[in-house]
C-alpha positions in Angstrom: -30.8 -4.5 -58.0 -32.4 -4.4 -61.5 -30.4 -7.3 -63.0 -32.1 -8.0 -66.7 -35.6 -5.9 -65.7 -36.9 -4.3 -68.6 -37.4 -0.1 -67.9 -38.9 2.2 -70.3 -38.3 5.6 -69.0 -40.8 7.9 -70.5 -39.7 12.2 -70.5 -41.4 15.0 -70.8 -41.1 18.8 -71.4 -40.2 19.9 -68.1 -37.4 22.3 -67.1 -36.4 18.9 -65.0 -35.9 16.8 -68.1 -32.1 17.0 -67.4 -32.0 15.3 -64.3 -33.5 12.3 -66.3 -30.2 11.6 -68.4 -28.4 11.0 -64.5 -31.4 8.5 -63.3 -31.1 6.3 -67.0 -27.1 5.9 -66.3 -28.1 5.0 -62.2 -30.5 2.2 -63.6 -28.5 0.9 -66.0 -25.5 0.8 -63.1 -27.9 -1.3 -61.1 -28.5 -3.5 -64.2 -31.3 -2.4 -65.7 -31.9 -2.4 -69.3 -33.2 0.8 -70.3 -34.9 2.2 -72.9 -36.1 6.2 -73.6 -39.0 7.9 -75.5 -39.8 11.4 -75.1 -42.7 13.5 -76.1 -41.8 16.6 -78.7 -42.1 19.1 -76.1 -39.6 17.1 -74.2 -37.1 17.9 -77.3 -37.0 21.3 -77.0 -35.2 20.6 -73.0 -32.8 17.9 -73.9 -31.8 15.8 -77.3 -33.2 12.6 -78.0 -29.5 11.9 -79.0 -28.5 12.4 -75.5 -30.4 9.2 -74.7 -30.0 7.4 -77.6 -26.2 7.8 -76.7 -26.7 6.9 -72.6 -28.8 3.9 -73.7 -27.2 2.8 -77.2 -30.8 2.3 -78.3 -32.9 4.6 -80.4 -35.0 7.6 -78.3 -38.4 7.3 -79.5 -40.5 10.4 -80.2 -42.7 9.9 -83.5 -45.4 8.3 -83.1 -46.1 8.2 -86.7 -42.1 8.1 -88.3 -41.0 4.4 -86.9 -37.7 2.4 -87.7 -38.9 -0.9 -86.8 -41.5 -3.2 -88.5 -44.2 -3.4 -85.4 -46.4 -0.3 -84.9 -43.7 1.8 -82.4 -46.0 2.6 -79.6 -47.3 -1.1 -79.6 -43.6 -2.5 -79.8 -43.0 -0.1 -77.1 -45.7 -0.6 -74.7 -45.6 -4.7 -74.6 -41.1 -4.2 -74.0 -41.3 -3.2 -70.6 -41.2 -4.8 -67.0 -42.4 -1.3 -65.8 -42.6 2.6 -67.1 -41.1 5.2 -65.2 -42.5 9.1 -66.6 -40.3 11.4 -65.3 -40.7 14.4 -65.2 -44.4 13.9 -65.6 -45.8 17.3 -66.6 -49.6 18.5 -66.0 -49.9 18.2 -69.4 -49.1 14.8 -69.9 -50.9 14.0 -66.5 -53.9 15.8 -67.7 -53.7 13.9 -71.0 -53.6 10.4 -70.1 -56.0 11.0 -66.9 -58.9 11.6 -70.2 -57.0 8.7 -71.7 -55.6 11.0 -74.8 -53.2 9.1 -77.2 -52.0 11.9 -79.4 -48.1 11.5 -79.0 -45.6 8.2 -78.6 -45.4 8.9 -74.5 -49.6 8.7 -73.9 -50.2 6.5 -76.9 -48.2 4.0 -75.2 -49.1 4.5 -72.2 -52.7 3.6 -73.3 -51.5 1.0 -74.9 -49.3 -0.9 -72.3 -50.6 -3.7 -69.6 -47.2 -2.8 -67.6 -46.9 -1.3 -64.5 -46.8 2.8 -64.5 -44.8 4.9 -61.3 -45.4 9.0 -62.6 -43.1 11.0 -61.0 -44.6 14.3 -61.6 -42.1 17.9 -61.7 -44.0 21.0 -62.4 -44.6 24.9 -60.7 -46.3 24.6 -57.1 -49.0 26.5 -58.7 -49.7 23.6 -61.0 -48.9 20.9 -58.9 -51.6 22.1 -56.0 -54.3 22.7 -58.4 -57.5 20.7 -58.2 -57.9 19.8 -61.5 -53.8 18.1 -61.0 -54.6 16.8 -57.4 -57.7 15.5 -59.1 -56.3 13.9 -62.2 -53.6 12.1 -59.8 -56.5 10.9 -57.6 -58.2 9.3 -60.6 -55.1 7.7 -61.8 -53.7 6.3 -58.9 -57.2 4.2 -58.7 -56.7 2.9 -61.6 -53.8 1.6 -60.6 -50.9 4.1 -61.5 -48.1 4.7 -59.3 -47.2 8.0 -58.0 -44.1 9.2 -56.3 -45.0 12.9 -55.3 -42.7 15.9 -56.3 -40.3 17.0 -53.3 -39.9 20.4 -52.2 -37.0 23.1 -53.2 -36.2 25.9 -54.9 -38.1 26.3 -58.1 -36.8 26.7 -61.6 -36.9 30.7 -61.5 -36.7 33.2 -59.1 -39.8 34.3 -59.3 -41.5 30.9 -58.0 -39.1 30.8 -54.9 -39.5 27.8 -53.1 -42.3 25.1 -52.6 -43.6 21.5 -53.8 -43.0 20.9 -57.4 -39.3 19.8 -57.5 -38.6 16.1 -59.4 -38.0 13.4 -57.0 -34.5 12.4 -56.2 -33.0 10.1 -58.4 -32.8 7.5 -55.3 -36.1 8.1 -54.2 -37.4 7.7 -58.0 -35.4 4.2 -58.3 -36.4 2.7 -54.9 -40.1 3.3 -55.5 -39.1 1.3 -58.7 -37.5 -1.6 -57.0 -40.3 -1.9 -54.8 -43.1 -2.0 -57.5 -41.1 -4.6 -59.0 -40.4 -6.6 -56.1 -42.0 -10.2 -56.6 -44.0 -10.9 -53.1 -45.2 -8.7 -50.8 -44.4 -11.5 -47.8 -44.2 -9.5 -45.0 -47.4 -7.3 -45.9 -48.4 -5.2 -43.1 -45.7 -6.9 -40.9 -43.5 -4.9 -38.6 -39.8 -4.8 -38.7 -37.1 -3.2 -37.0 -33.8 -3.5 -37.7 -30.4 -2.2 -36.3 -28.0 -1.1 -38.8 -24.5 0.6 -38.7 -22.1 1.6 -35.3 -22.4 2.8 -32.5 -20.5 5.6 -30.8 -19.2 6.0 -27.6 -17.8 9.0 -26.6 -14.3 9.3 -24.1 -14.5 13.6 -24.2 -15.8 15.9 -26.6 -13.5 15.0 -29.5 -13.0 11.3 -29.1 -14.6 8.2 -29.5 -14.4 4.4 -29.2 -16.4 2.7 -32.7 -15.8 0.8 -35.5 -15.4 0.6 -39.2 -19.3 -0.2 -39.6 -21.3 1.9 -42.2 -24.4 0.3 -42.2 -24.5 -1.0 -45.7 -25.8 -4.4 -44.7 -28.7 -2.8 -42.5 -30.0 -0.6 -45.1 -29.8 -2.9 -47.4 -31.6 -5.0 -45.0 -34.2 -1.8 -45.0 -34.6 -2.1 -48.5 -35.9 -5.7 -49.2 -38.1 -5.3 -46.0 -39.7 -2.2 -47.4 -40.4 -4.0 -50.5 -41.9 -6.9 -49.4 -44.6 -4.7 -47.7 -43.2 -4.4 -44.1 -43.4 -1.4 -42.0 -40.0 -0.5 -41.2 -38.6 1.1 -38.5 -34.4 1.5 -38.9 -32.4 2.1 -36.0 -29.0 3.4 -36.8 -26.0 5.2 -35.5 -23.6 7.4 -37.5 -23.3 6.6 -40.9 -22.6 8.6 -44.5 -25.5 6.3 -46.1 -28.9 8.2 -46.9 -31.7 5.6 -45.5 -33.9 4.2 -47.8 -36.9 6.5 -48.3 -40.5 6.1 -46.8 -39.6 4.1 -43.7 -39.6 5.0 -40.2 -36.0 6.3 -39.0 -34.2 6.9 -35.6 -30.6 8.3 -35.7 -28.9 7.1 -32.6 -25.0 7.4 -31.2 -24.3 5.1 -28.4 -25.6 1.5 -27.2 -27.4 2.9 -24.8 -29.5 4.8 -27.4 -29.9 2.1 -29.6 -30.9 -0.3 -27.1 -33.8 2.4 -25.8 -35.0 2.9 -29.0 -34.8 -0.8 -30.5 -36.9 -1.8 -27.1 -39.7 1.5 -28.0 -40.0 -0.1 -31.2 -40.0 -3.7 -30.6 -41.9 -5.6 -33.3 -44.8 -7.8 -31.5 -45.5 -10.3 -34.3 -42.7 -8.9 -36.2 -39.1 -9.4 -37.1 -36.0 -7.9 -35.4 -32.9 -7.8 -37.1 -29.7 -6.5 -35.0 -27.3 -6.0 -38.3 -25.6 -2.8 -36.1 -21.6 -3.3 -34.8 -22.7 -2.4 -31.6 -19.7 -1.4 -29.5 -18.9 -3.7 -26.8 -17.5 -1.6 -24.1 -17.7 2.1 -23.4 -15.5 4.5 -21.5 -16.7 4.2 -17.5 -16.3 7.6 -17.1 -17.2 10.4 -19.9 -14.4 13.6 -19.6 -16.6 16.9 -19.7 -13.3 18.8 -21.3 -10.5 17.6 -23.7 -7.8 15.3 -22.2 -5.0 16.9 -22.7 -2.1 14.7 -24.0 1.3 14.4 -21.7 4.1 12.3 -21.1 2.8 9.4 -19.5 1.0 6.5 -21.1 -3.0 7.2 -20.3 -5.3 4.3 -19.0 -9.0 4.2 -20.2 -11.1 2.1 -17.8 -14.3 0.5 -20.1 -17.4 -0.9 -19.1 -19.6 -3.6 -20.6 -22.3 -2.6 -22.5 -25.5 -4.2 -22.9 -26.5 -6.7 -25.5 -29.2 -6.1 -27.4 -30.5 -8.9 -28.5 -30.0 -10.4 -25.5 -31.6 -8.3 -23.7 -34.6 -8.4 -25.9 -34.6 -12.0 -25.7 -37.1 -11.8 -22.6 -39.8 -9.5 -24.7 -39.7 -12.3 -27.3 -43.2 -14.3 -28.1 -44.6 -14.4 -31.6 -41.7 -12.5 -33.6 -38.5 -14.1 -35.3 -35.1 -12.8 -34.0 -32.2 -12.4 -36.7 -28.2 -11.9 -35.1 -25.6 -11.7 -37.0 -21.9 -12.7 -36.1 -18.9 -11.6 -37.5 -16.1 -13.7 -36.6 -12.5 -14.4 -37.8 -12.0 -18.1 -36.3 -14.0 -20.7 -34.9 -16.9 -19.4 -36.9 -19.6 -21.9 -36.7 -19.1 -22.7 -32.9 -19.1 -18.8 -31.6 -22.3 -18.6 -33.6 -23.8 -21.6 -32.4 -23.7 -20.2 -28.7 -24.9 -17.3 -30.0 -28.1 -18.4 -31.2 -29.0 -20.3 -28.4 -27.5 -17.4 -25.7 -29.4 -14.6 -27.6 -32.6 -16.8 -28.8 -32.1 -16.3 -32.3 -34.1 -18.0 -34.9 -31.3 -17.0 -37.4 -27.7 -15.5 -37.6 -25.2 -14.7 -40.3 -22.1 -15.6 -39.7 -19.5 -13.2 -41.7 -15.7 -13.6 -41.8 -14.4 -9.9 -42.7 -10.9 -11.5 -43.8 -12.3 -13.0 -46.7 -12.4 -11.2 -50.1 -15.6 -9.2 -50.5 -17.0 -10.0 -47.2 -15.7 -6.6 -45.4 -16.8 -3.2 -44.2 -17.7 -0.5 -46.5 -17.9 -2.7 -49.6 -21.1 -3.4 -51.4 -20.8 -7.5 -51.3 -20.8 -9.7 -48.5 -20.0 -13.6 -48.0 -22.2 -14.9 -45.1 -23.6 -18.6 -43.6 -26.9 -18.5 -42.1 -27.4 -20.9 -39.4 -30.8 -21.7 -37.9 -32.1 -22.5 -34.7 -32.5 -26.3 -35.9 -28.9 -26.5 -36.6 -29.5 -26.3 -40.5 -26.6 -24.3 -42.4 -27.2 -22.6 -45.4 -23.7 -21.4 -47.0 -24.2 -18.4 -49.7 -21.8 -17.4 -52.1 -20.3 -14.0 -52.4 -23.4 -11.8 -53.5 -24.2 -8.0 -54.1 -25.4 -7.1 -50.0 -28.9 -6.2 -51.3 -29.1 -9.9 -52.6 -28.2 -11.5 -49.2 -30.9 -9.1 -47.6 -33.4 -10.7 -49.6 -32.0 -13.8 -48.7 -31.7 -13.0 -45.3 -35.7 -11.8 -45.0 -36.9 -14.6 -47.3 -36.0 -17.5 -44.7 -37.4 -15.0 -42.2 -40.5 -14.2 -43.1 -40.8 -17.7 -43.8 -40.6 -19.0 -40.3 -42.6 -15.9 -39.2 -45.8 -16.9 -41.4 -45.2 -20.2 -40.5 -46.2 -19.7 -36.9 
């Protein structure tokens, strides 16, 4: 996700500064290198030597006391592909608003010409005060970033509950990946995307489905979100938190799905049906429990319908992506695919082959366009064949 990008994660002295050593080690799992300076009010929260140790590079704090030959804050401020300040007190917010340099954190910060995301943690008190709300204003106009604080309990009793809390660590990394992301392709585009299965219930305790989580779709979400789309994800049951600051519908059955993939139908867009949508559903739906006997029990299923072919007859100006998962006769199942479900692309998976399953975080996939053209990728991370998936589309969508 952040393979070789260059993060300088910036803390401050915030009750929240913990949280900060959990969101280095996420990064760095995503392949970021990372590197940590803290102001000196951050070091009376949490060690420098904690982050020194996560990163196995120094933690700066003095701006006057360096161990390298350049100037530290300099050195520091022309590393970085981005800077991430979290927590990102009032203080600090307050100082480098005025443009103050008097510590390593808003000297470089002055200093830098890299991008800047704040994500500020402080009392709700704090937080709602004009002079905050008005520092944020300013520095978002000149081109800051800023991930507001979430709400939650405070750090004491006394505060109770209320806006102030540090963003989540995956709320905190996406807005990251999105900053960094290289085009913004789809800008102002709609998409809407399927993701995950679909339930379809037999009585109150049982279900037909599959082993679909939804990994692909979200991932799916992700790119689409970063290259400026607005995104609308339509998905059924799933563990998988959705990617943050899109539009969401939870849905169970096909039935479901297909109303709310119709509702939200992107004119000018592009639709992506990523979700295992079950093929059949029970004809009848028990209202109690069938009790188990004996005898062998029949379940009569009906056909359910298919979504994208369905939605084949609202298509004008947007691009249609199917995929296809098949385990023989790959490329000739898909090819009536695209041309039954008017497809301008599908991706054709085989879950027999290593990597390429459910529930894993890779896939191996084809994608075969409308033209007949085949383009055969090899086994990547699932968030990489996303933005494979959406760079071809968003091609042939601004190329109509």
């Amino acid at each position: 996700m952040f393979t070789g990008k260059k993060i300088l994660v910036g803390i401050c002295g915030g009750i929240a500064a913990y949280k900060v050593c959990e969101l280095v080690r996420e990064l760095q799992r995503k392949g970021a290198i990372v590197r940590t300076m803290l102001t000196p009010d951050a070091t009376r929260f949490i060690s420098p030597l904690t982050f020194a140790s996560l990163t196995g590079a120094p933690a700066s704090v003095d701006l006057f006391s360096s161990s390298v030959n350049e100037i530290e804050h300099i050195e520091l401020a022309t590393w970085p592909d981005i800077i991430a300040i979290a927590p990102a007190t009032a203080t600090t917010i307050a100082k480098i608003s005025s443009g103050l340099a008097d510590n390593l954190v808003t000297a470089t910060l002055l200093a830098t010409r890299a991008k800047i995301l704040l994500a500020p943690a402080m009392n709700t008190g704090m937080w709602q005060n004009p002079a905050t709300q008005d520092n944020i204003s300013l520095l978002k106009n000149r081109g800051y970033f800023v991930v507001d604080p979430e709400y939650g309990p405070m750090a004491t009793s006394l505060e109770g509950a209320g806006f102030g809390r540090l963003p989540e660590n995956r709320t905190i990394i996406s807005h990251l990946f999105r900053i960094l992301w290289p085009t913004k392709s789809l800008e102002n585009k709609k998409v809407t995307i399927t993701a995950g299965c679909t339930i379809e219930k037999i009585d109150p305790v049982r279900f037909i489905s599959n082993h679909a989580t939804g990994k692909m779709g979200f991932a799916l979400a992700e790119i689409a979100a970063a290259m400026g789309a607005q995104v609308t994800l339509v998905h059924g049951p799933t563990f998988l938190k959705p990617p943050v600051d899109i539009d969401v519908i939870q849905v169970e059955s096909a039935h479901e799905m297909m109303e709310a993939t119709h509702e939200n139908y992107p004119e000018r867009g592009i639709l992506i049906g990523a979700a295992a949508v079950s093929d059949y559903r029970p004809a009848e739906f028990s209202q109690s429990k069938i009790k188990k006997d004996k005898n062998n029990l029949t379940l009569k299923l009906k056909i359910n319908p298919d979504i994208l072919f369905e939605l084949k007859k609202k298509k004008t100006n947007s691009i249609h992506v199917g995929f296809a998962l098949e385990t023989n006769n790959e490329i000739e199942n898909a090819a009536k695919k695209i041309v039954q479900k008017g497809l301008d692309i599908i991706v054709v998976n085989n879950p027999a082959e290593d990597g390429a399953g459910f529930a894993v975080d890779t896939n191996k996939v084809k994608l075969m366009f409308a033209d007949g053209k085949i383009i055969d990728l090899p086994l990547k991370e699932k968030i990489n064949v996303a933005a494979e998936i959406l760079k071809h589309a968003a091609k042939l969508l601004n190329n109509k």
